[in-house]
C-alpha positions in Angstrom: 15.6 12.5 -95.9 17.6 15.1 -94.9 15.0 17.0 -93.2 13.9 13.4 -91.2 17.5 13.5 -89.8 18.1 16.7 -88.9 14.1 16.8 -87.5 15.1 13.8 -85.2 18.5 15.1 -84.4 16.4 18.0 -82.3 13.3 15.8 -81.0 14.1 14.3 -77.2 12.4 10.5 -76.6 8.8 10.0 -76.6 8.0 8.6 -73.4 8.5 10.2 -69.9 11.3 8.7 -68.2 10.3 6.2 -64.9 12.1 6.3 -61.6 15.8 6.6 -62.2 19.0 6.8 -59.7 19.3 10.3 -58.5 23.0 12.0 -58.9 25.0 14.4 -56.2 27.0 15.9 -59.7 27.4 16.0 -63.0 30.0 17.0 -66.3 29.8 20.0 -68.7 31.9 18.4 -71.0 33.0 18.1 -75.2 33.7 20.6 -76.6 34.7 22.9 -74.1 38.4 23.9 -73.2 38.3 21.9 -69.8 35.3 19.9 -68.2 33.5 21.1 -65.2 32.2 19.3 -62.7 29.0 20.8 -60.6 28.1 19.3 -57.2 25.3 19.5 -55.0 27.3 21.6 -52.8 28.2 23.8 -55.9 24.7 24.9 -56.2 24.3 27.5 -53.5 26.8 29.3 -55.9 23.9 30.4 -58.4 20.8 32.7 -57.3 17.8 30.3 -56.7 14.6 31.6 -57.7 11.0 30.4 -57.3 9.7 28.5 -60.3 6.1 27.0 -58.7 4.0 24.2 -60.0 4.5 22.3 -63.2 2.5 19.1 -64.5 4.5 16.4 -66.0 2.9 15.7 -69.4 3.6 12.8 -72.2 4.0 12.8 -75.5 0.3 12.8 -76.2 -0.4 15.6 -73.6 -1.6 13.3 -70.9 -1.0 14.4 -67.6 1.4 11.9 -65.4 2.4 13.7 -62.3 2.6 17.5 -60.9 5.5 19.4 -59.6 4.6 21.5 -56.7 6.9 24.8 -55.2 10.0 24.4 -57.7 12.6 26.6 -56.9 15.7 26.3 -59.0 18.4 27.8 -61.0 18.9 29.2 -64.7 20.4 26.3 -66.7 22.5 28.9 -68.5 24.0 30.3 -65.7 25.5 27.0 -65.1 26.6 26.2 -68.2 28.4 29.9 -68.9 31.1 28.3 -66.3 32.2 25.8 -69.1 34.2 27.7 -71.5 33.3 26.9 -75.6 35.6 25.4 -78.4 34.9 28.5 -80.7 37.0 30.0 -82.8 34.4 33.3 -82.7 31.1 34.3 -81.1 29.6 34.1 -85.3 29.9 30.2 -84.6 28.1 30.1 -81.7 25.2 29.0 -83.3 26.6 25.8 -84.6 27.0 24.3 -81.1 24.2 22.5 -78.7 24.0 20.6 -75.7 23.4 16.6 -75.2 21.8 16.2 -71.6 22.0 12.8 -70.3 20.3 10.8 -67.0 21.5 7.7 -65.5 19.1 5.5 -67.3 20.7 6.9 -70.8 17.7 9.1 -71.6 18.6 11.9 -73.5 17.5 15.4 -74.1 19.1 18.0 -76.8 18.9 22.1 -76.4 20.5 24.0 -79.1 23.1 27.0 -78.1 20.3 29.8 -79.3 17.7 27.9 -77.7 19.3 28.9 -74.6 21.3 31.5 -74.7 18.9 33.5 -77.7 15.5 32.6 -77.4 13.2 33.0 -74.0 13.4 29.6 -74.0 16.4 29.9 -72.1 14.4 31.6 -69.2 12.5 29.0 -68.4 14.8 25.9 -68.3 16.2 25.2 -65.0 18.2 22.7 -62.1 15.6 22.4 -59.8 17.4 23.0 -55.9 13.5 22.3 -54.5 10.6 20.5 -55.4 7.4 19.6 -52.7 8.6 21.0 -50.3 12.2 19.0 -50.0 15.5 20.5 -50.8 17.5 19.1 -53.5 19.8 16.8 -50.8 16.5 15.0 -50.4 14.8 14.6 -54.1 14.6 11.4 -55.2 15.2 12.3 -59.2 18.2 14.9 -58.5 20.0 16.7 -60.5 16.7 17.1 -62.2 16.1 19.6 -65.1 13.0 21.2 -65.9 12.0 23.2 -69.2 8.6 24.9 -67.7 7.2 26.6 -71.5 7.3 22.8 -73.1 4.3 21.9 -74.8 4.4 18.5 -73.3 6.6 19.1 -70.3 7.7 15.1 -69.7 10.1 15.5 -73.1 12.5 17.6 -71.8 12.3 16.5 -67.7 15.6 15.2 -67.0 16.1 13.1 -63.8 18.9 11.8 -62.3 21.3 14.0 -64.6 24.5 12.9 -65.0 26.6 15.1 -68.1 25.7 17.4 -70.4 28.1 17.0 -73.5 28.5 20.9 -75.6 28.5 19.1 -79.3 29.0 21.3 -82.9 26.9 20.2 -85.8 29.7 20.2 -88.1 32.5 18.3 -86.0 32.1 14.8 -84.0 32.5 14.5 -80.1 34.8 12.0 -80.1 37.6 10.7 -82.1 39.2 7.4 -82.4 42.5 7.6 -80.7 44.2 5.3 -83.7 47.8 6.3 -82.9 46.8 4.7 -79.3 49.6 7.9 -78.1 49.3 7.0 -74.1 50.2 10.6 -73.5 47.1 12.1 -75.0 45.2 14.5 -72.8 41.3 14.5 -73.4 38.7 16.6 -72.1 36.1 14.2 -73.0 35.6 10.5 -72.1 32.8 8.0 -72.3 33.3 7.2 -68.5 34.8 10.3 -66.4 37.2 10.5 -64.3 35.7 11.2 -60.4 36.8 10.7 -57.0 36.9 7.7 -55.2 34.2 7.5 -53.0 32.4 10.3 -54.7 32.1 13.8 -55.2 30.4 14.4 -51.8 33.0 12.7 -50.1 35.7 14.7 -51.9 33.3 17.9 -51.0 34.6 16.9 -47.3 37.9 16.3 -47.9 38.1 20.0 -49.2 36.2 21.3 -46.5 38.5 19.4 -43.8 41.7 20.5 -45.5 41.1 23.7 -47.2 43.2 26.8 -45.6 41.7 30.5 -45.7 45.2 32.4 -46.7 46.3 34.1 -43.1 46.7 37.3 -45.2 43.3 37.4 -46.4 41.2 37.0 -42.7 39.1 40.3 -41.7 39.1 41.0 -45.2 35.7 39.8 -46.3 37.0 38.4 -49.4 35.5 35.3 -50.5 34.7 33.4 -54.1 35.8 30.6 -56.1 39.4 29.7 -57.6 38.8 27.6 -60.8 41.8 25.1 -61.0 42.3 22.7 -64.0 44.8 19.6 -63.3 45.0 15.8 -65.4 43.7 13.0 -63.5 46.2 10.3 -65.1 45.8 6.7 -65.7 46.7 5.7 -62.2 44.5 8.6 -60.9 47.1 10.8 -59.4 46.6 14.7 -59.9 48.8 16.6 -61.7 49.7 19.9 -63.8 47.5 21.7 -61.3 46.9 25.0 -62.4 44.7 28.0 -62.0 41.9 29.0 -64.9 39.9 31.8 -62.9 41.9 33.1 -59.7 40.8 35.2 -57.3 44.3 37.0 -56.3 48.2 35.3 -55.4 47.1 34.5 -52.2 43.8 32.0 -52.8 45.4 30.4 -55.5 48.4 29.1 -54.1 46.3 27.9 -51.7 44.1 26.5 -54.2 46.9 24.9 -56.2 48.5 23.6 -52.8 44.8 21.8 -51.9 44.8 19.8 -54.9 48.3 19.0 -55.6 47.8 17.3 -52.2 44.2 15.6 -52.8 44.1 11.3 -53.1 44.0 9.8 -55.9 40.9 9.5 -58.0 39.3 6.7 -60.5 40.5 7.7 -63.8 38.7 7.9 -66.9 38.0 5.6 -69.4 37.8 5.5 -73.0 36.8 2.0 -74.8 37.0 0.5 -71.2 40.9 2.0 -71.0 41.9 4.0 -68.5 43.3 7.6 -70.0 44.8 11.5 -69.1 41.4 13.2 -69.0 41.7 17.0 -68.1 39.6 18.5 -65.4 38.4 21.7 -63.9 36.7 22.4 -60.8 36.1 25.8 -58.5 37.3 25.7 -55.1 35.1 27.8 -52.9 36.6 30.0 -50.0 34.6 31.4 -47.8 35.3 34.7 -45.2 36.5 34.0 -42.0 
């Protein structure tokens, strides 16, 4: 019995999913110090490289659609921006990673599958597929996992989280003392801007400030900043994980001290303090 459960812990669904609602973003979330969010506009961040054709297979091998010109980027890559819940590097192996889609389809990949096997070479975020960039794919975020031995297991449309679980702890606790000032860093709805990420993308854009001191410099990167949205949505406790120096991170802590409220998340359909992270990208000027 025990080898049933743990077999069917690691197996994906059967079936290749159908048509599904695309995403602009998803959460790297559990158990990670903070969660991160990645946009589409987050994407140009990572190298891209070419990944070519890949047919979509089912569970019994059959062919059901083909791929054509994928470029994309190294899962991992992505996910090393997340930082771990682990007490050492030894533990490492305990830990894997719960994709989910919009329609609920699930896929697992354990921590050595991707960061300790090849496997992890050949799993990606696809950023083009026939010919259209990822703005205009109809199954975005989509992941791929090209050395499947039926490739339609592991395709992921329409990504929306990917929860970092350990084997021997759960993801989420009942919060029995019902303490309204508990700070998660995992919900079952997250918190997001109103209107949507890509709208909040503009908002930054529109009222980000390149640090005087810093022009003709060249200097340019991203300023991780982790803040509480709170019940109401407000942002607070802004403050930085990964700066670049004084300059960009005031700036950086100024930008989202001042950004609107967003739609808080939820946890058993109440709103809660969920703790976030996101990079704020300056470029050169």
């Amino acid at each position: 019995m025990k080898k049933i459960l743990f077999g069917f812990l690691f197996l994906t669904v059967l079936f290749v999913q159908a048509q599904v609602k695309s995403t602009s973003s998803f959460t790297i979330g559990g158990e990670v110090l903070s969660p991160v969010t990645v946009s589409l506009a987050d994407l140009k961040k990572w190298k891209e490289v070419n990944v070519g054709d890949l047919v979509i297979t089912n569970h019994l091998g059959e062919k059901k659609s083909e791929a054509k010109g994928l470029k994309g980027i190294l899962l991992k890559e992505i996910l090393q921006t997340a930082e771990i819940k682990s007490e050492s590097p030894k533990v490492l192996s305990e830990y894997y990673f719960v994709f989910t889609a919009t329609d609920g389809y699930k896929v697992v990949y354990s921590w050595n599958e991707l960061f300790n096997t090849s496997v992890g070479e050949s799993v990606f975020l696809i950023t083009e597929k026939n010919g259209k960039p990822v703005t205009e794919m109809d199954d975005a975020m989509l992941v791929v996992s090209t050395k499947d031995f039926k490739t339609g297991r592991r395709n992921v449309k329409g990504l929306t989280s990917i929860a970092v679980m350990r084997a021997k702890s759960p993801l989420i606790k009942e919060n029995s003392d019902n303490d309204s000032s508990k700070v998660f860093t995992f919900v079952q709805v997250s918190a997001a801007p109103v209107g949507g990420f890509g709208n909040f993308d503009n908002w930054v854009r529109k009222n980000l400030k390149y640090p005087p001191s810093m022009k003709g410099k060249d200097i340019e990167g991203n300023v991780f900043v982790k803040f509480i949205v709170e019940t109401n949505g407000s942002i607070t406790n802004v403050e930085i994980v990964r700066g670049i120096n004084s300059d960009f991170d005031r700036e950086a802590i100024r930008l989202m001290s001042s950004a609107p409220k967003w739609k808080p998340g939820k946890m058993n359909g109440k709103a809660v303090r969920q703790s976030y992270t996101l990079p704020i990208m300056f470029e050169h000027q």
